[in-house]
N, CA, C, O and CB atoms as a CASP TS submission, in Angstrom:
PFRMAT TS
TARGET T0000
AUTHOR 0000-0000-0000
METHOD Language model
MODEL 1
PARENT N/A
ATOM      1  N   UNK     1       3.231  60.977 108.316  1.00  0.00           N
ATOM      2  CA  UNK     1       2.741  61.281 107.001  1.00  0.00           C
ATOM      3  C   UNK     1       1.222  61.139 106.925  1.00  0.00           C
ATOM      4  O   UNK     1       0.528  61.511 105.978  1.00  0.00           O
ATOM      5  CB  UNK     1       3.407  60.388 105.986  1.00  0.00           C
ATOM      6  N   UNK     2       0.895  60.686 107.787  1.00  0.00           N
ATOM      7  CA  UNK     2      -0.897  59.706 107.633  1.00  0.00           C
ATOM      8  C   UNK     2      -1.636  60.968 108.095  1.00  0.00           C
ATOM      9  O   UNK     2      -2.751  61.251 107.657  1.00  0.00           O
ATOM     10  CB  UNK     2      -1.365  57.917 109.038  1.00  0.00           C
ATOM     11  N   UNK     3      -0.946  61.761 109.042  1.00  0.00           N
ATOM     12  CA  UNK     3      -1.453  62.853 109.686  1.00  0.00           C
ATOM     13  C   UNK     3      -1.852  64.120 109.018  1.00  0.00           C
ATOM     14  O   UNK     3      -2.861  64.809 109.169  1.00  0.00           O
ATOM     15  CB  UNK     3      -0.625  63.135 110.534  1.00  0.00           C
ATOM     16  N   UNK     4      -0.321  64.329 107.871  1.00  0.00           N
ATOM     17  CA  UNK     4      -0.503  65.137 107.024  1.00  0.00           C
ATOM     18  C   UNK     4      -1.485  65.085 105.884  1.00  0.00           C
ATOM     19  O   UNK     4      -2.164  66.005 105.427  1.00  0.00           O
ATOM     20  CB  UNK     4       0.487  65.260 106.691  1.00  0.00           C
ATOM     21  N   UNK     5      -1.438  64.156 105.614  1.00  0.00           N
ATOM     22  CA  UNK     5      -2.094  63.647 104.305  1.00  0.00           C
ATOM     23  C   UNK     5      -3.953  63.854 104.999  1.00  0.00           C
ATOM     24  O   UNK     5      -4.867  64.390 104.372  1.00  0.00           O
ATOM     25  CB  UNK     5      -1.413  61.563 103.817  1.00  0.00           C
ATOM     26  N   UNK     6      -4.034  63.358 106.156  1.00  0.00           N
ATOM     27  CA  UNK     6      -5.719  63.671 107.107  1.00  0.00           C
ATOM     28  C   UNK     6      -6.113  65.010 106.862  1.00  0.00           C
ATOM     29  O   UNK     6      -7.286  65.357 106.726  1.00  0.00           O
ATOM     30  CB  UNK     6      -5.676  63.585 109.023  1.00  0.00           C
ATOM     31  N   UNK     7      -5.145  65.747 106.807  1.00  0.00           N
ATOM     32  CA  UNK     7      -5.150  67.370 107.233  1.00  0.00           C
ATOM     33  C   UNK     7      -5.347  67.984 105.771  1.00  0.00           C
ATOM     34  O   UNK     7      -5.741  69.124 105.526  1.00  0.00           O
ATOM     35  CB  UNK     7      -3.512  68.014 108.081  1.00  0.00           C
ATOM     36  N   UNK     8      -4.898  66.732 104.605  1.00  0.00           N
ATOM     37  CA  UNK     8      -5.719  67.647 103.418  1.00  0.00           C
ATOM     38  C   UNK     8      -4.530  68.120 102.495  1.00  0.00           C
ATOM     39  O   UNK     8      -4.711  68.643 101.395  1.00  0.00           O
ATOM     40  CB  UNK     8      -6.664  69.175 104.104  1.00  0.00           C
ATOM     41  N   UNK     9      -2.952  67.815 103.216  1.00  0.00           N
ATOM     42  CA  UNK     9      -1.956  67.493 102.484  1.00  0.00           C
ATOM     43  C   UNK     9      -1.837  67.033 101.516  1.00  0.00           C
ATOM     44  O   UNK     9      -2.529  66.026 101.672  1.00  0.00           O
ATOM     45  CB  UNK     9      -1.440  67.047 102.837  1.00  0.00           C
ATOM     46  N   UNK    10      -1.299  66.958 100.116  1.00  0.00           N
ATOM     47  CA  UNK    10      -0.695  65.546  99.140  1.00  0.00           C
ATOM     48  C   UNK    10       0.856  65.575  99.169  1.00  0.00           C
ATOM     49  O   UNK    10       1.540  66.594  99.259  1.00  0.00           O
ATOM     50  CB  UNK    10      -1.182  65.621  97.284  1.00  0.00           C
ATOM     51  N   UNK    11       1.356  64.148  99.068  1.00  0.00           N
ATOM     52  CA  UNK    11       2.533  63.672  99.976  1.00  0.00           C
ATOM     53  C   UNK    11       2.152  62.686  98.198  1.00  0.00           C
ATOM     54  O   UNK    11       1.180  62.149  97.665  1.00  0.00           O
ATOM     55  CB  UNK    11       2.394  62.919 102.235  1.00  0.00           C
ATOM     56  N   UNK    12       3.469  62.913  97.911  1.00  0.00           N
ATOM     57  CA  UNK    12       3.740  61.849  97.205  1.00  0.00           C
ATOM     58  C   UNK    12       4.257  60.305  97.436  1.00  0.00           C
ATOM     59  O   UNK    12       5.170  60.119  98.241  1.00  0.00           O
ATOM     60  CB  UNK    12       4.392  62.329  96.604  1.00  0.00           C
ATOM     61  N   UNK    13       3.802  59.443  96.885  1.00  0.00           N
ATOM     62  CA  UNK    13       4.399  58.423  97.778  1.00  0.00           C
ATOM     63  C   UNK    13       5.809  57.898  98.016  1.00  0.00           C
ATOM     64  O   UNK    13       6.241  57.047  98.794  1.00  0.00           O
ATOM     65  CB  UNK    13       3.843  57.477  97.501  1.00  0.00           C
ATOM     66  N   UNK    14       6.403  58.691  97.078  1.00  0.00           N
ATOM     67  CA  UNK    14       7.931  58.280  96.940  1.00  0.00           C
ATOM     68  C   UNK    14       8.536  58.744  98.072  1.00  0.00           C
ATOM     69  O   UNK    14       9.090  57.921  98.801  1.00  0.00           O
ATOM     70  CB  UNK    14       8.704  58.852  95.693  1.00  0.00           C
ATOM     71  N   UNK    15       8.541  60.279  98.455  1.00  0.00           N
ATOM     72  CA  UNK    15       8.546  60.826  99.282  1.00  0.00           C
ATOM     73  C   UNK    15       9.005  60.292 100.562  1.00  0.00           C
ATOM     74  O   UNK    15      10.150  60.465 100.980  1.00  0.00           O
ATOM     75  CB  UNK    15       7.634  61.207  99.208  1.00  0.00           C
ATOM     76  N   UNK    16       7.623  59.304 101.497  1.00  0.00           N
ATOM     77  CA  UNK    16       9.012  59.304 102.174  1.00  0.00           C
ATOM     78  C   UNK    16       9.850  58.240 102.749  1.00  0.00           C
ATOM     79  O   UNK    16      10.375  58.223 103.862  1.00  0.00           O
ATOM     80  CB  UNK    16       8.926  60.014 103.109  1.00  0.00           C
ATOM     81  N   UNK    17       9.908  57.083 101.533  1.00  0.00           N
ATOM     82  CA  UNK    17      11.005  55.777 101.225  1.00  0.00           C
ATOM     83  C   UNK    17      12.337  57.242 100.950  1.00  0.00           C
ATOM     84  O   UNK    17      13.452  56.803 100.668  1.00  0.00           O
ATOM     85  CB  UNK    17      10.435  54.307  99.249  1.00  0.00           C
ATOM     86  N   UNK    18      12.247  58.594 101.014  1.00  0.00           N
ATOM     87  CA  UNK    18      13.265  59.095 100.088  1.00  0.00           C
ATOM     88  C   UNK    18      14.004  59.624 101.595  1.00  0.00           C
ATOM     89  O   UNK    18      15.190  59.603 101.923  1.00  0.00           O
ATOM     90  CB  UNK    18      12.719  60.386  98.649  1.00  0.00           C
ATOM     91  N   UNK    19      12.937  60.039 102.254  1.00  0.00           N
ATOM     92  CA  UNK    19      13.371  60.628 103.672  1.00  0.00           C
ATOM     93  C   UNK    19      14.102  59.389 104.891  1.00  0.00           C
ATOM     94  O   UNK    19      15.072  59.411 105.648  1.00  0.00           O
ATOM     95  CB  UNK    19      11.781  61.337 104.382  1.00  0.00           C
ATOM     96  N   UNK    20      13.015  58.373 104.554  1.00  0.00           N
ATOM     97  CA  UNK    20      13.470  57.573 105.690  1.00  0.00           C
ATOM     98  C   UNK    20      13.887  56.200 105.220  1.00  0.00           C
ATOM     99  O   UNK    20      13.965  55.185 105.912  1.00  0.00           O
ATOM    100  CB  UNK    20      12.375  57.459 106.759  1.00  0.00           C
ATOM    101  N   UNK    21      14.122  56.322 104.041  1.00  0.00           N
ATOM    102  CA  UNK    21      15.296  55.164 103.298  1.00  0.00           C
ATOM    103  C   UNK    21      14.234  53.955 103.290  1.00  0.00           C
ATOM    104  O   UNK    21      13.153  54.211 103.821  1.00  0.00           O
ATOM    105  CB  UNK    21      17.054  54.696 104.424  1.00  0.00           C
ATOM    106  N   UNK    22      14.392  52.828 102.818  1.00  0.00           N
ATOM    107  CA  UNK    22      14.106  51.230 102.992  1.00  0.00           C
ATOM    108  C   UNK    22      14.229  50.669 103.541  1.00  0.00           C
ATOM    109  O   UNK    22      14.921  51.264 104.367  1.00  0.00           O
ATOM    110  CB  UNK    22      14.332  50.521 102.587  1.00  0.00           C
ATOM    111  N   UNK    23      14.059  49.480 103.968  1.00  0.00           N
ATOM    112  CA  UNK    23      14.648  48.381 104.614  1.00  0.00           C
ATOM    113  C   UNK    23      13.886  47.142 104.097  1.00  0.00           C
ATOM    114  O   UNK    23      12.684  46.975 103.891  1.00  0.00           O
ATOM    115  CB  UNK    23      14.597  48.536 106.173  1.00  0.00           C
ATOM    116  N   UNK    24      14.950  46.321 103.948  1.00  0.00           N
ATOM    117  CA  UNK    24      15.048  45.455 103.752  1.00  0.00           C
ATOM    118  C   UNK    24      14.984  44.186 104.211  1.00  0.00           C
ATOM    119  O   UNK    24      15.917  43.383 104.231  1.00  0.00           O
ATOM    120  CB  UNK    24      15.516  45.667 103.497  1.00  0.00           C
ATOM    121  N   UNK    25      13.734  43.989 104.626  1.00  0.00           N
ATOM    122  CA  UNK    25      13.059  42.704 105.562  1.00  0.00           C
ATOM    123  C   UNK    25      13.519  41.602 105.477  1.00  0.00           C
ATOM    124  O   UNK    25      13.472  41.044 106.573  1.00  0.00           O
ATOM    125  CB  UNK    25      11.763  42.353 105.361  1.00  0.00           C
ATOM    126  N   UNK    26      14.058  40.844 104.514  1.00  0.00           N
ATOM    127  CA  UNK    26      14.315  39.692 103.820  1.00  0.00           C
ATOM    128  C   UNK    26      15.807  39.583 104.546  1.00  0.00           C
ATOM    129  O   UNK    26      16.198  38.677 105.282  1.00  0.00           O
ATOM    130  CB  UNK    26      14.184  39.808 102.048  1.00  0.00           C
ATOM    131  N   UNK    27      16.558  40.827 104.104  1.00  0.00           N
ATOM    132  CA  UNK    27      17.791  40.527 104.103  1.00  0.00           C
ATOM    133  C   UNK    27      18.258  40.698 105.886  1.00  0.00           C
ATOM    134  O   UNK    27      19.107  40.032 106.478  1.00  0.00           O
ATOM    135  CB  UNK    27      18.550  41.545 102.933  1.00  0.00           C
ATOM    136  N   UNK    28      17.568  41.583 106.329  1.00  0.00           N
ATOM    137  CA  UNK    28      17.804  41.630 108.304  1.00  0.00           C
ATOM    138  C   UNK    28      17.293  40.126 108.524  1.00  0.00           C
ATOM    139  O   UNK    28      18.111  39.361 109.034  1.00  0.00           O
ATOM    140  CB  UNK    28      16.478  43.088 109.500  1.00  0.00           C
ATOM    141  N   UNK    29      16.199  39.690 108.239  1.00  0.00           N
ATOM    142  CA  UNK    29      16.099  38.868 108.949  1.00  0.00           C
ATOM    143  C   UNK    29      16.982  37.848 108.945  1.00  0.00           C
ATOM    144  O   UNK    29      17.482  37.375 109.966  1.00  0.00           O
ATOM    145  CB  UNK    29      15.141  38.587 108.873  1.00  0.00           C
ATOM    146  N   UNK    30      17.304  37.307 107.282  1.00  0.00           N
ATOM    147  CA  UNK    30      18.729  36.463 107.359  1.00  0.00           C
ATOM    148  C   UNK    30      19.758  36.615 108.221  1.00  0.00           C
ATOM    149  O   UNK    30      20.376  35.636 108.639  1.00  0.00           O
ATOM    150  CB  UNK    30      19.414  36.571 106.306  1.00  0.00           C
ATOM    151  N   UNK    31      20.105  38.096 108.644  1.00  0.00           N
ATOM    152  CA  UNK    31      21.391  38.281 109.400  1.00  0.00           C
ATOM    153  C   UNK    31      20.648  37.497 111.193  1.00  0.00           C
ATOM    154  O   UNK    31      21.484  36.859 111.834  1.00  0.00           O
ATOM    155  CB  UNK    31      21.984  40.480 109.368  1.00  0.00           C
ATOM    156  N   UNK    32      19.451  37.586 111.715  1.00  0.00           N
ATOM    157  CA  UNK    32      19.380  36.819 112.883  1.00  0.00           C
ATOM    158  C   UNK    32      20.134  35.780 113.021  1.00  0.00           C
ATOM    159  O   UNK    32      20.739  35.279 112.074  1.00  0.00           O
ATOM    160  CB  UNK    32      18.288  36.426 113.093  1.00  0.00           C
ATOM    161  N   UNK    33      20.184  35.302 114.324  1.00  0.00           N
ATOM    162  CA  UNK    33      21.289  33.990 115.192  1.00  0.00           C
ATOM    163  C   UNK    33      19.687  33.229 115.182  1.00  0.00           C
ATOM    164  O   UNK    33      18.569  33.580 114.804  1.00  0.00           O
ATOM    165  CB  UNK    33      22.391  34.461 117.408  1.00  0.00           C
ATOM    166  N   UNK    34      20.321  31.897 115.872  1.00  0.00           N
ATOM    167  CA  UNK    34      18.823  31.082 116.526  1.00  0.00           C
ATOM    168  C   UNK    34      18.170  31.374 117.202  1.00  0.00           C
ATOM    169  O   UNK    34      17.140  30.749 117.456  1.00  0.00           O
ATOM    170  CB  UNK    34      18.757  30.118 117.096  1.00  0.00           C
ATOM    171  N   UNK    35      18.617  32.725 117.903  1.00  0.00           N
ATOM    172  CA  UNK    35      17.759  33.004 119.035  1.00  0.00           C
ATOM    173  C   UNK    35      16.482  33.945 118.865  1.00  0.00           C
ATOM    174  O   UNK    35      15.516  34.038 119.622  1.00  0.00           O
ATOM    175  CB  UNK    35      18.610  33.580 120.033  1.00  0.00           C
ATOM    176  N   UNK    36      16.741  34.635 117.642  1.00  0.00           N
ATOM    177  CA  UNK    36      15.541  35.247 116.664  1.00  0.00           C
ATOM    178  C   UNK    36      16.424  36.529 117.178  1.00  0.00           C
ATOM    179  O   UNK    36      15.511  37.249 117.580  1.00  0.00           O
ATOM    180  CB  UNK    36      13.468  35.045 117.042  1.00  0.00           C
ATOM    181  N   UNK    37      17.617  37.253 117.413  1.00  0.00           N
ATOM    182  CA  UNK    37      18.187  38.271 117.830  1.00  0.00           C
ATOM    183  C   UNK    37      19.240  38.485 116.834  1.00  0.00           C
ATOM    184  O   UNK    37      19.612  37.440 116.301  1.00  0.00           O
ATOM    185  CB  UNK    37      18.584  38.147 119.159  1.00  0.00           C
ATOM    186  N   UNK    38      19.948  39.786 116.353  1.00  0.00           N
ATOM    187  CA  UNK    38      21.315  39.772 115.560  1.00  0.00           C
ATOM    188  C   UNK    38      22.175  39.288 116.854  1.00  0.00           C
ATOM    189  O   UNK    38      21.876  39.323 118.048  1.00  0.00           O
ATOM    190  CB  UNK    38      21.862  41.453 114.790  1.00  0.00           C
ATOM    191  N   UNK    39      23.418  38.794 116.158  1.00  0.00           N
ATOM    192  CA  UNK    39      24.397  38.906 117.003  1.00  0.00           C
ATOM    193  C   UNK    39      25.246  39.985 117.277  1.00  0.00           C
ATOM    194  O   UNK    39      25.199  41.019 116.611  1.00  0.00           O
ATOM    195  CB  UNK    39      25.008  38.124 116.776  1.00  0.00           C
ATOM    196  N   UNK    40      26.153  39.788 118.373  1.00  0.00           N
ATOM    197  CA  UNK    40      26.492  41.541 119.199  1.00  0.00           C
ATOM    198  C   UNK    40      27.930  41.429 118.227  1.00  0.00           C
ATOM    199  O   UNK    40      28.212  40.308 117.803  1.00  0.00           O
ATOM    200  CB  UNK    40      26.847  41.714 121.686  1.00  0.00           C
ATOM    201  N   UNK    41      28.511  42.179 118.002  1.00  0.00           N
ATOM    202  CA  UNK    41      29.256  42.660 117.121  1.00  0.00           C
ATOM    203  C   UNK    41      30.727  43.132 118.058  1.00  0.00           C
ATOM    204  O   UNK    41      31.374  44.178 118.017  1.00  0.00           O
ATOM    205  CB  UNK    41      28.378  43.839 116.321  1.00  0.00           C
ATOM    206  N   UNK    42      30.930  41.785 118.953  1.00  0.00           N
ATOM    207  CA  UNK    42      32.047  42.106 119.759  1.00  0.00           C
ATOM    208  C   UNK    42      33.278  42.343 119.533  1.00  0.00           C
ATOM    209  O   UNK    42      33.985  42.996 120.300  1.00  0.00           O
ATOM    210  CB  UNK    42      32.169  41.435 120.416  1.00  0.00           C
ATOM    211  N   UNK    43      33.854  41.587 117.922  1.00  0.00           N
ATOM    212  CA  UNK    43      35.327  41.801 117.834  1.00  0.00           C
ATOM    213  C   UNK    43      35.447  43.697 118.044  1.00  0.00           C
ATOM    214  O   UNK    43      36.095  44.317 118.887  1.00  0.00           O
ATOM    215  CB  UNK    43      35.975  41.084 116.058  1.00  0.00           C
ATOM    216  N   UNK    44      34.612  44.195 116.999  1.00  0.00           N
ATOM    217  CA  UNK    44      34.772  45.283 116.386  1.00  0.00           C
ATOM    218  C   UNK    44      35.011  46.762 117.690  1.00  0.00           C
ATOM    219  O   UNK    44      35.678  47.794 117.772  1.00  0.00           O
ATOM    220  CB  UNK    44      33.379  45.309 115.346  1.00  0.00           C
ATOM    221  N   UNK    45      33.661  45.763 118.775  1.00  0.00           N
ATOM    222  CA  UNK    45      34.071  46.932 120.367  1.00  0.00           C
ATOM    223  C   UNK    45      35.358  46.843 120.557  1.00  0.00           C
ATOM    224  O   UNK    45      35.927  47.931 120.645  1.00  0.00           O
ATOM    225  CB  UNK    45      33.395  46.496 122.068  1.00  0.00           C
ATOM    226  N   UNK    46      36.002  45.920 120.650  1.00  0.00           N
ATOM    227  CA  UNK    46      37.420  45.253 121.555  1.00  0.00           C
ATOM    228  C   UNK    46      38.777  45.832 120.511  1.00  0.00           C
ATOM    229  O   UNK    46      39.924  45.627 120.909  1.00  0.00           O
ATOM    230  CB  UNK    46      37.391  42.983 121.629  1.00  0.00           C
ATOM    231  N   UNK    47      38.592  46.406 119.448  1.00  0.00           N
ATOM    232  CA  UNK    47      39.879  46.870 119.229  1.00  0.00           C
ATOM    233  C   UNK    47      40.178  48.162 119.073  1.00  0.00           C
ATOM    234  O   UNK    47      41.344  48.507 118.882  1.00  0.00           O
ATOM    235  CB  UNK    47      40.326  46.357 118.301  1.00  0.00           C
TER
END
């Protein structure tokens, strides 16, 4: 977007939270283990 917008573009800013969604910093990081990693999601492979 930074590119377009250089080139003389206008890009609204909503735009593109609309394309490439949010995230939610607060709440991923809660999901980490101690090891500062998510955990692997093994039951769900195994059935």
């Amino acid at each position: 977007m930074a590119s377009m917008r250089a080139a003389g573009r206008r890009i609204d800013d909503q735009v593109p939270a609309h394309i490439f969604g949010s995230i939610d910093v607060e709440g991923e990081l809660a999901r980490l283990g101690p090891t500062g990693y998510r955990p692997l999601r093994v039951r769900d492979t195994l059935l």
